[in-house]
PyMOL commands that place a pseudoatom at each C-alpha (Angstrom):
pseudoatom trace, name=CA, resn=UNK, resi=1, chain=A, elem=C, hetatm=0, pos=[-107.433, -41.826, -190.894]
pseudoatom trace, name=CA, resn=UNK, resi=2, chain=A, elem=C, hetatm=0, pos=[-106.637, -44.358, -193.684]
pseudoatom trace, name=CA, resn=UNK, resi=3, chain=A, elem=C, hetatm=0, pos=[-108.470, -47.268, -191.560]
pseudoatom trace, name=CA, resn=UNK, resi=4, chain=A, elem=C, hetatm=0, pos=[-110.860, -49.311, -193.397]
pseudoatom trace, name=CA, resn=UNK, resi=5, chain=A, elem=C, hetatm=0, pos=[-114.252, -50.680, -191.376]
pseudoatom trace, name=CA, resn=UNK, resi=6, chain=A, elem=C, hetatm=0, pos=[-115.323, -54.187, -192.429]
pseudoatom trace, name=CA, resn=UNK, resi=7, chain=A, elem=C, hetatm=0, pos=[-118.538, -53.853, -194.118]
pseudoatom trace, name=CA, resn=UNK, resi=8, chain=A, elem=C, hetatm=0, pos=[-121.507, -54.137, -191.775]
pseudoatom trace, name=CA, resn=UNK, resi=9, chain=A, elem=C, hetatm=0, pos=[-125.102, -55.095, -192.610]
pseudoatom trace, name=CA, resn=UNK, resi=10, chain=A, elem=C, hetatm=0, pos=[-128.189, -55.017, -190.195]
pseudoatom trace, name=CA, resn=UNK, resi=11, chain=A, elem=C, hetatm=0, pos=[-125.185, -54.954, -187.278]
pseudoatom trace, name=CA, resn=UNK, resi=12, chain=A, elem=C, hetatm=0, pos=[-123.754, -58.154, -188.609]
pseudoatom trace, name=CA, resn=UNK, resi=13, chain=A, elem=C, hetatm=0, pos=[-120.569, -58.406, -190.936]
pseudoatom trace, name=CA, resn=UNK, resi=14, chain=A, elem=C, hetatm=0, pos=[-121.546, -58.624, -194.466]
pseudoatom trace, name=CA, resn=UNK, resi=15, chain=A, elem=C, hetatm=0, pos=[-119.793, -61.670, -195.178]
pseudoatom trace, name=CA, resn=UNK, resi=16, chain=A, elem=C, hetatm=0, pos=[-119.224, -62.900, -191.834]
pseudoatom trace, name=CA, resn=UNK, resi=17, chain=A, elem=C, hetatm=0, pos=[-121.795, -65.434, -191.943]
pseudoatom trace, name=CA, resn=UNK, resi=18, chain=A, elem=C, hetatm=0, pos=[-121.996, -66.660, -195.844]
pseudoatom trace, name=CA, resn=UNK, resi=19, chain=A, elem=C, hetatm=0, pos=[-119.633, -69.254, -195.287]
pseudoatom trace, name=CA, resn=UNK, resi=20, chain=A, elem=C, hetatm=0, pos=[-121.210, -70.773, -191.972]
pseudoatom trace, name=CA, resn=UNK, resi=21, chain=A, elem=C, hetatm=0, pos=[-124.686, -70.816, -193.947]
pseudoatom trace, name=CA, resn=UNK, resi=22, chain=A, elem=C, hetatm=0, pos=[-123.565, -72.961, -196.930]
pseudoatom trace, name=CA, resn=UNK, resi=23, chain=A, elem=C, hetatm=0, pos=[-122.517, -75.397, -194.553]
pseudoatom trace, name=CA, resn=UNK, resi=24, chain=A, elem=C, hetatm=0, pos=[-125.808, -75.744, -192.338]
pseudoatom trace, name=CA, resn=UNK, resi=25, chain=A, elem=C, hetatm=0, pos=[-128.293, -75.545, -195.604]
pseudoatom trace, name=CA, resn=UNK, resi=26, chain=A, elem=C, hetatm=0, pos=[-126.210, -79.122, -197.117]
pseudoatom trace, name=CA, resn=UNK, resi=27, chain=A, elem=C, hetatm=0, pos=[-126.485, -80.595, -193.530]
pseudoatom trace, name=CA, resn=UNK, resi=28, chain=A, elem=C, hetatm=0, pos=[-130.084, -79.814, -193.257]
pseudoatom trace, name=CA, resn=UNK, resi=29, chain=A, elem=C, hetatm=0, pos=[-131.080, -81.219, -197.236]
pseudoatom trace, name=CA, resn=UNK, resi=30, chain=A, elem=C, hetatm=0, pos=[-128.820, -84.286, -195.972]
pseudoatom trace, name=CA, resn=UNK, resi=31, chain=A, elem=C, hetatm=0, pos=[-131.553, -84.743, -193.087]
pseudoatom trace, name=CA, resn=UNK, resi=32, chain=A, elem=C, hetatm=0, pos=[-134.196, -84.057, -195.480]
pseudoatom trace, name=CA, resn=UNK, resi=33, chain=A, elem=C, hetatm=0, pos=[-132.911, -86.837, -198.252]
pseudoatom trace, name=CA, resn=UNK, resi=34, chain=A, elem=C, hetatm=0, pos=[-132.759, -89.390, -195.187]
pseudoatom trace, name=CA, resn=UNK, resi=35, chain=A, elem=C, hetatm=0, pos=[-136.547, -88.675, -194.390]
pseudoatom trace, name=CA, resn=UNK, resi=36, chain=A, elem=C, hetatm=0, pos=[-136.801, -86.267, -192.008]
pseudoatom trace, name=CA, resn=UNK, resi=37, chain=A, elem=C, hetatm=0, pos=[-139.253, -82.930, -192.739]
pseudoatom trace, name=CA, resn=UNK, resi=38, chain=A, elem=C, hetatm=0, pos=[-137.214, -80.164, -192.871]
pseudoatom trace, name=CA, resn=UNK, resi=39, chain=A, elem=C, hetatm=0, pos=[-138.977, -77.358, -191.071]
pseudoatom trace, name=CA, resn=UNK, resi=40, chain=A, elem=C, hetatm=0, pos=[-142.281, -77.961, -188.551]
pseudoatom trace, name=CA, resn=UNK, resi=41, chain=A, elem=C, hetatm=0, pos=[-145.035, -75.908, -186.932]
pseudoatom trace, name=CA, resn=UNK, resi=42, chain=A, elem=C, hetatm=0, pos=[-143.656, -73.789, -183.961]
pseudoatom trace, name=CA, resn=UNK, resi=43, chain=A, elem=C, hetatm=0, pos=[-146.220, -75.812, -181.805]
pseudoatom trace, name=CA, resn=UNK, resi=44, chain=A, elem=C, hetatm=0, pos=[-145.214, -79.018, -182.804]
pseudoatom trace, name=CA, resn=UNK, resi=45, chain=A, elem=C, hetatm=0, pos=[-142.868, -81.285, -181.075]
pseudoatom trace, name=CA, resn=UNK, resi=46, chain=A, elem=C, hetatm=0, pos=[-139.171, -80.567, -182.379]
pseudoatom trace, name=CA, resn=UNK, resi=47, chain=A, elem=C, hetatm=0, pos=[-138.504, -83.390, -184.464]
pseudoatom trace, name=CA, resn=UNK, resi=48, chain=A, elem=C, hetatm=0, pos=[-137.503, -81.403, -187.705]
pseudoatom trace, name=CA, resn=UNK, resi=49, chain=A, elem=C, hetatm=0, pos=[-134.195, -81.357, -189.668]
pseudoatom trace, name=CA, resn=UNK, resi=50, chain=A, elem=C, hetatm=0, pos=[-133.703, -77.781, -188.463]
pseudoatom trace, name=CA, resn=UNK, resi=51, chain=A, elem=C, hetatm=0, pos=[-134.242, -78.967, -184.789]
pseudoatom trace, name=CA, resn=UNK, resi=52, chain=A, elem=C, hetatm=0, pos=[-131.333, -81.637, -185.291]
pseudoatom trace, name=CA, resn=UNK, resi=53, chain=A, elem=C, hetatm=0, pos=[-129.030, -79.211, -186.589]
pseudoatom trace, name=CA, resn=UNK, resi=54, chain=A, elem=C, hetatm=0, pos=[-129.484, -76.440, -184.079]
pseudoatom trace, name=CA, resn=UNK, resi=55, chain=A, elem=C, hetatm=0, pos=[-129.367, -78.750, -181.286]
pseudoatom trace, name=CA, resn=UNK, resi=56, chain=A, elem=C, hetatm=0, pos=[-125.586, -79.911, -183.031]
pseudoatom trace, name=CA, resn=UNK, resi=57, chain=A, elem=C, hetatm=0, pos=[-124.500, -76.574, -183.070]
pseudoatom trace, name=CA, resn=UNK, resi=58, chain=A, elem=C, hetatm=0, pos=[-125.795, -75.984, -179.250]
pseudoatom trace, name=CA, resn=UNK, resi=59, chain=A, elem=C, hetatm=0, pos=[-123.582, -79.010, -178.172]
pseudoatom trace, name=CA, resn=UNK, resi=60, chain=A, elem=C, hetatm=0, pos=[-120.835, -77.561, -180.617]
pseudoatom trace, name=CA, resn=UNK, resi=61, chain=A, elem=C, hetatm=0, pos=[-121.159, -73.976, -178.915]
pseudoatom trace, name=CA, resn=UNK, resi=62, chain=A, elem=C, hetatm=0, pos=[-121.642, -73.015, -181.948]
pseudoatom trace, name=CA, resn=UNK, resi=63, chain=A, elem=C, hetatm=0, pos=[-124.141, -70.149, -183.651]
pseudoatom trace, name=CA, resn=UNK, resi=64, chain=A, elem=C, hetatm=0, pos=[-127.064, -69.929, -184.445]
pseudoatom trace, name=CA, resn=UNK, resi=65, chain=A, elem=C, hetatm=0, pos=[-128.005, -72.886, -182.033]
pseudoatom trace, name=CA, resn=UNK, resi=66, chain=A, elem=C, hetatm=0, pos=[-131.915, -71.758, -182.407]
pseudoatom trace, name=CA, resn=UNK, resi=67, chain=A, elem=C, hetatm=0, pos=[-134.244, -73.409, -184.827]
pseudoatom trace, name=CA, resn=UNK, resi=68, chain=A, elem=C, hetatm=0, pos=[-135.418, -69.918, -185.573]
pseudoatom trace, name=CA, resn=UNK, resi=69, chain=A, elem=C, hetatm=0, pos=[-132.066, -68.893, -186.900]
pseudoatom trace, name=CA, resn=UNK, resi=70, chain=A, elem=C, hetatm=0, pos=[-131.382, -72.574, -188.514]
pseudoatom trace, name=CA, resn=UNK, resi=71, chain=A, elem=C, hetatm=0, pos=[-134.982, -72.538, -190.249]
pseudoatom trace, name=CA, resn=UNK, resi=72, chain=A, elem=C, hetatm=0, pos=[-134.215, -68.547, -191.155]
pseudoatom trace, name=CA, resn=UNK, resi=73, chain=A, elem=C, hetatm=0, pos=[-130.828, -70.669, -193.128]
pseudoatom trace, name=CA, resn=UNK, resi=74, chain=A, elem=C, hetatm=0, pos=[-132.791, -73.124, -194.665]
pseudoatom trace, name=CA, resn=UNK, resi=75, chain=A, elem=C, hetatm=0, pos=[-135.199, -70.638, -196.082]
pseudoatom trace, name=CA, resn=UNK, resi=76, chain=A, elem=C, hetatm=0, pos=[-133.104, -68.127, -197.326]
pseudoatom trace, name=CA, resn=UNK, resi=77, chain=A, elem=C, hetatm=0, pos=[-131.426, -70.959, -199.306]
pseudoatom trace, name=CA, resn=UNK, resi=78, chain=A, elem=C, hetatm=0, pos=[-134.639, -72.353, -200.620]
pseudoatom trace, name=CA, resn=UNK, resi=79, chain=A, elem=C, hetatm=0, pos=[-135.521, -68.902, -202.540]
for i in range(1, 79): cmd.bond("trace and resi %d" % i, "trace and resi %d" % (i + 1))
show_as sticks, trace
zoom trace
């Protein structure tokens, strides 16, 4: 029909999120620099770098606001 489809990946837009990312994984390694660990056990208390962030973007309304997704960032970046 002459349309073109944005590129989809695992049922997310390709690109969609690239640009989001590389600004959570600087605000994370700026938690990191100031002391704070970075990631922590799931059983531990949530005092992590990741925690701080995702709870930022949950007051934002803002995705991902769950340290799962936030500590998936992070480590994706790290590699």
């Amino acid at each position: 029909r002459g349309e073109k489809k944005r590129p989809i990946r695992n049922g997310k837009f390709a690109n969609g999120t690239v640009e989001r990312n590389t600004y959570i994984w600087p605000a994370i390694g700026k938690l990191v620099k100031r002391g704070m660990t970075a990631t922590r056990n799931d059983a531990s208390p949530h005092l992590s770098a990741c925690d701080a962030v995702a709870e930022a973007l949950k007051q934002l309304h803002e995705s991902p606001s769950s340290y799962a997704s936030v500590k998936r960032i992070w480590n994706d970046f790290q590699r």
